[in-house]
C-alpha positions as CSV (number, residue, x, y, z in Angstrom):
1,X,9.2,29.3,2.2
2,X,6.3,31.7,2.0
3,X,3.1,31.0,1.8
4,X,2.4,31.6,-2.1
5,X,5.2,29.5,-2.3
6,X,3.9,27.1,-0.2
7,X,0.5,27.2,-2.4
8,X,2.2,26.7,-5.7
9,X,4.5,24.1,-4.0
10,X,3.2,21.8,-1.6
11,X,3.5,18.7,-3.4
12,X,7.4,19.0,-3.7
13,X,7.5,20.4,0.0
14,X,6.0,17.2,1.5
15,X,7.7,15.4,-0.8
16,X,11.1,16.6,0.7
17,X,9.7,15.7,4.3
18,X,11.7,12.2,5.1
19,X,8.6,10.9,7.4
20,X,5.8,11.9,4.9
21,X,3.4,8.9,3.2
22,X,0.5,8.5,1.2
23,X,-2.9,8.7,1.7
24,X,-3.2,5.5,0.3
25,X,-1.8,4.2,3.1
26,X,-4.7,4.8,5.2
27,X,-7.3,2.4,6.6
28,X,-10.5,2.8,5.3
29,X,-13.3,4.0,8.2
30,X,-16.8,1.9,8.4
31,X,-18.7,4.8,9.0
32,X,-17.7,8.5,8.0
33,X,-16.5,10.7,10.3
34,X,-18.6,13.5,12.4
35,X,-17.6,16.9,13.3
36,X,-18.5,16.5,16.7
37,X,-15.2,17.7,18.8
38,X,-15.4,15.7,22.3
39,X,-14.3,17.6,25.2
40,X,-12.9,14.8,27.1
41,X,-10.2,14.7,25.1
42,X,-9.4,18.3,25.3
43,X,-7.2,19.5,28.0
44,X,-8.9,22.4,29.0
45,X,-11.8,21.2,29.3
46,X,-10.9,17.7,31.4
47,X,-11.2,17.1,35.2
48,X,-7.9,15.6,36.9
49,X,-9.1,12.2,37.0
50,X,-10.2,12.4,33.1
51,X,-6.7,13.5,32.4
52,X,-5.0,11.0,34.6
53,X,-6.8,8.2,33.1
54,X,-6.5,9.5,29.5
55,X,-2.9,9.5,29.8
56,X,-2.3,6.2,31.5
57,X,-4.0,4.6,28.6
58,X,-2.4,6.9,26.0
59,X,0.3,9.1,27.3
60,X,0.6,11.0,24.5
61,X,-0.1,15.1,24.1
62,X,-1.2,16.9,20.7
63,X,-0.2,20.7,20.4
64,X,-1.9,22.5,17.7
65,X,0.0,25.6,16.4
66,X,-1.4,28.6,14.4
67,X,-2.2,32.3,14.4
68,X,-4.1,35.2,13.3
69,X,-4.0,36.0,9.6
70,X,-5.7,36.6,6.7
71,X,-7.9,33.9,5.3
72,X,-9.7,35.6,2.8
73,X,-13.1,37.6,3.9
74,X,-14.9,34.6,4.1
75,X,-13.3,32.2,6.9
76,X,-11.9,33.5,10.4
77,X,-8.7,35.0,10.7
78,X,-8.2,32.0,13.4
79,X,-8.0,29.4,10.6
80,X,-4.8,28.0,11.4
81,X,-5.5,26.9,14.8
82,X,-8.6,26.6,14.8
83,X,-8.3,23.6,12.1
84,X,-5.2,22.1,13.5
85,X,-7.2,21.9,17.1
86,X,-10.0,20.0,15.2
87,X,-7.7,17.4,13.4
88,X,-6.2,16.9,16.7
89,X,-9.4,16.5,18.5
90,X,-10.2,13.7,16.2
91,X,-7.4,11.9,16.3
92,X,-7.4,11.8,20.1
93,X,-10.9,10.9,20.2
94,X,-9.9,7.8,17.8
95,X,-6.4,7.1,19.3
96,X,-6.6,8.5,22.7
97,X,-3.9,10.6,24.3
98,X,-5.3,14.7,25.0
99,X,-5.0,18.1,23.0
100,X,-3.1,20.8,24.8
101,X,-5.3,24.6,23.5
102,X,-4.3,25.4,20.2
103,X,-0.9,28.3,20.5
104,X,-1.2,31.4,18.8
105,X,2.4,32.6,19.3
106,X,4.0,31.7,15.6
107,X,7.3,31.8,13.9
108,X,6.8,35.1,12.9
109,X,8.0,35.9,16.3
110,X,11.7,36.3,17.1
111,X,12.3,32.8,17.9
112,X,15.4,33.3,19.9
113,X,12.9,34.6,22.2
114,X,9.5,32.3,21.7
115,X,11.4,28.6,21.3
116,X,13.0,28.6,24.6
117,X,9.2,29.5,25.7
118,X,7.7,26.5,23.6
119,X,10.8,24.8,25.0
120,X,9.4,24.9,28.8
121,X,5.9,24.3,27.6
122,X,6.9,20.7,25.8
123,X,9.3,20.1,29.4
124,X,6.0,21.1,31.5
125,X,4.1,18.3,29.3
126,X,7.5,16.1,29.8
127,X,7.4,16.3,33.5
128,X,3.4,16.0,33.3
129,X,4.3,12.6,32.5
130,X,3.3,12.4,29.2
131,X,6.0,9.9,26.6
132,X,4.7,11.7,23.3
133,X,4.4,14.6,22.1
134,X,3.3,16.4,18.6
135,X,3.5,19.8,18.0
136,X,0.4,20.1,14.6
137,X,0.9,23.4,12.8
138,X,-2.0,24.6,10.5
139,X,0.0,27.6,9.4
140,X,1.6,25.5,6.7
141,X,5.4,27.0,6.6
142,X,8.4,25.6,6.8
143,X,9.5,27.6,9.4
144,X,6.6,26.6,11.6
145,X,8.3,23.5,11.6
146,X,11.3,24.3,12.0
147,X,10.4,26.4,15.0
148,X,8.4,23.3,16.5
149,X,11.3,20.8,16.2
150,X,14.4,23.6,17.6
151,X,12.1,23.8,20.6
152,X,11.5,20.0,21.0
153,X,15.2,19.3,20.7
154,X,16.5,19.9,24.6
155,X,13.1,18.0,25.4
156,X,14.1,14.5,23.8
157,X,17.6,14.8,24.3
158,X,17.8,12.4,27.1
159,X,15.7,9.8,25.2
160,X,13.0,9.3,27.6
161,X,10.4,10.6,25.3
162,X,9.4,11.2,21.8
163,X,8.5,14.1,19.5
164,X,7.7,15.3,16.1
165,X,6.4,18.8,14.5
166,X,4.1,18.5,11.7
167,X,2.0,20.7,9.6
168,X,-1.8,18.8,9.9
169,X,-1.4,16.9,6.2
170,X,2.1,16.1,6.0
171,X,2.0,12.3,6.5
172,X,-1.6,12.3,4.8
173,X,-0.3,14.1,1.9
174,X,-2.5,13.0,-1.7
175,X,-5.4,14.0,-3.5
176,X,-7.9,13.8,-0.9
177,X,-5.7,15.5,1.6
178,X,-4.1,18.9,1.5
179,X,-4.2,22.4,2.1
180,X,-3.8,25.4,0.5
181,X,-4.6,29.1,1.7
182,X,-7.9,30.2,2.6
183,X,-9.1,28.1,-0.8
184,X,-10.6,24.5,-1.5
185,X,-8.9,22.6,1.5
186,X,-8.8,25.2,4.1
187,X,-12.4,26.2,3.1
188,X,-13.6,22.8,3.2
189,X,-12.0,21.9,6.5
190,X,-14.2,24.9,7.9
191,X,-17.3,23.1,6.1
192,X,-17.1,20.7,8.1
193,X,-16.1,21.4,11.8
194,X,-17.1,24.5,12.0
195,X,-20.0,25.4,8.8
196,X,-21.4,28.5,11.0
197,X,-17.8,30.3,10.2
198,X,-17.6,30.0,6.8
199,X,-19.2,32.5,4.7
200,X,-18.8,32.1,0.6
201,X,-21.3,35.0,-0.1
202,X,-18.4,37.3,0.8
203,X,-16.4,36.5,-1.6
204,X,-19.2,37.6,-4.4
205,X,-19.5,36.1,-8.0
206,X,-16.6,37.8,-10.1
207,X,-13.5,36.2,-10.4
208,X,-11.1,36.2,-8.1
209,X,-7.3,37.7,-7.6
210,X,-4.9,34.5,-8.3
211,X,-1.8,33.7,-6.3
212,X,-2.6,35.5,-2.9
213,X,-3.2,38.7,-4.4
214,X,-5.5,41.7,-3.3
215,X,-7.9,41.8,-2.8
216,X,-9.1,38.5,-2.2
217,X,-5.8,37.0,-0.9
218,X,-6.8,33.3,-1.8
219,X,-4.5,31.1,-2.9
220,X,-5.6,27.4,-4.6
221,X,-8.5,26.3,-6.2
222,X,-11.7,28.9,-5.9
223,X,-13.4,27.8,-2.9
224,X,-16.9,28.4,-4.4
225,X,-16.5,25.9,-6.5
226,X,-14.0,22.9,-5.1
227,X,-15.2,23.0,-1.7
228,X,-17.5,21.2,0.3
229,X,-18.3,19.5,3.6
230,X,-17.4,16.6,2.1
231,X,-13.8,17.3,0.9
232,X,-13.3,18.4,4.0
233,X,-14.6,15.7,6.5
234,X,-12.4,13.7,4.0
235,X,-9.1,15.6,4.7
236,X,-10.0,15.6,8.7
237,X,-10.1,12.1,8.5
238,X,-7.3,11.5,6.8
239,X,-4.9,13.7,8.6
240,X,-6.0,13.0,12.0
241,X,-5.7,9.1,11.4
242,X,-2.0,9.5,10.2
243,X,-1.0,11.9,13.1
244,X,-2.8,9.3,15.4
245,X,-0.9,6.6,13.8
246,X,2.7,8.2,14.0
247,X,2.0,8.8,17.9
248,X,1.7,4.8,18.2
249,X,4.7,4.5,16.4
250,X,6.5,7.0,18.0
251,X,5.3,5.5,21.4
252,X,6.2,1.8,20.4
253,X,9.8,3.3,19.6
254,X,10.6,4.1,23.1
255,X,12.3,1.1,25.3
256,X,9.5,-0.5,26.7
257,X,9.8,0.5,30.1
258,X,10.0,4.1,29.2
259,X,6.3,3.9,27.5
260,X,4.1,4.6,30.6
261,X,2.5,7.5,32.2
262,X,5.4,9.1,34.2
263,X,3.6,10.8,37.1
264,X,2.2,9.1,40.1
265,X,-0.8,10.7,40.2
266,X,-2.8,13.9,38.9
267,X,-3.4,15.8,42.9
268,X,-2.2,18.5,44.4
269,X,0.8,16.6,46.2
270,X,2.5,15.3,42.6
271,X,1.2,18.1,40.3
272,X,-0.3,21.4,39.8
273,X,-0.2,23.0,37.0
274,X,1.6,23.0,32.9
């Protein structure tokens, strides 16, 4: 699947995904979200202790995938990652668990080469000690996901841990969550975590190309008029409280003396590096 595919399609394409489920089946916040993105949940940014104790309560790691690409002249050609990173930054801060830097390497790359690379990264977060992991992709192709999951596979095969590859809406899937490229959902996720990146003036006031094409290379719903902040706290929200509820379920499925923080502490002598 390309992309205009994916943009023309992405109701059926969820649809086909055996663990996708409605929005509806979300819990309904008390107060909205923020776009505040905490840094104690983000693995570069934590001390060893902060990541010792964050996994011991949560051992589970988020991966946000994406790369560099066109999102029309108005968002950053970062898009991808940058957005996956922010769902994922959310969710740990509600669930717990940390958020590995987003990974701009794609499956635009040969993957017999890069998978048996993303393969050592998810066994380096394995022997870290961590029981979950999620690979997140923003760039919202199947083979994104297919990439993911081929290099989780050697990972889980012994059972001692859990993992999934998702795109950042794929269990959140409805009319308040979705994406598209570079038009109302992707633009409105921008709104809202990161406002100073967006800029709509670009675009100008004429109509613009349909279905990807130059020279806007938008495809959805015009952004100047469907999105907002708004829509797009709303999608955050969404997606980053499904992700954060598969992790507890994927947790809970392991036998229950495999669900703990495998490493016996974060110091020199046990660990160094991922």
């Amino acid at each position: 699947m390309d992309r205009r595919d994916f943009c023309v399609g992405t109701a059926a394409g969820i649809a086909s995904l055996a663990f996708a489920s409605p929005a509806g089946s979300q819990r309904t916040r008390e107060k909205p979200m923020t776009n505040d993105l905490p840094t104690n949940v983000q693995m570069q940014f934590m001390r060893p202790g902060q990541l010792e104790e964050a996994a011991r309560r949560f051992p589970v790691v988020y991966v946000p995938f994406g790369l560099i690409e066109w999102h029309g002249r108005h968002l950053p050609l970062g898009n991808d990652a940058i957005k996956a990173h922010a769902i994922l930054v959310k969710c740990a801060e509600q669930f717990g668990g940390v958020v590995y830097p987003p990974v701009y390497f794609h499956a635009g790359f040969d993957r017999a080469h890069l998978e048996p690379v993303l393969t050592q990264l998810f066994d380096h977060l394995k022997r870290t000690g961590f029981r979950v992991i999620i690979g997140v992709s923003g760039h919202n192709i199947r083979e994104q996901i297919d990439m993911i999951e081929a290099a989780l596979q050697p990972v889980l095969a012994d059972g001692t841990v859990r993992g999934i590859g998702l795109w950042e809406m794929t269990l959140s899937q409805g009319p308040e969550s979705s994406s598209d490229h570079a038009a109302k959902w992707e633009t409105s996720n921008m709104m809202f975590v990161y406002p100073d990146l967006v800029d709509l003036k670009t675009l100008g006031d004429g109509p613009l190309a349909p279905n990807m094409k130059p020279p806007d290379g938008i495809g959805g719903l015009d952004p100047r008029v469907h999105a907002s902040a708004e829509v797009g706290r709303r999608n955050v929200e969404l997606c980053a409280e499904a992700i954060g509820k598969k992790a507890q379920e994927l947790l809970a499925s392991l036998p229950e003396d495999q669900r703990g923080f495998r490493l016996e502490s974060v110091s020199p002598e046990h660990w160094w590096l991922i």
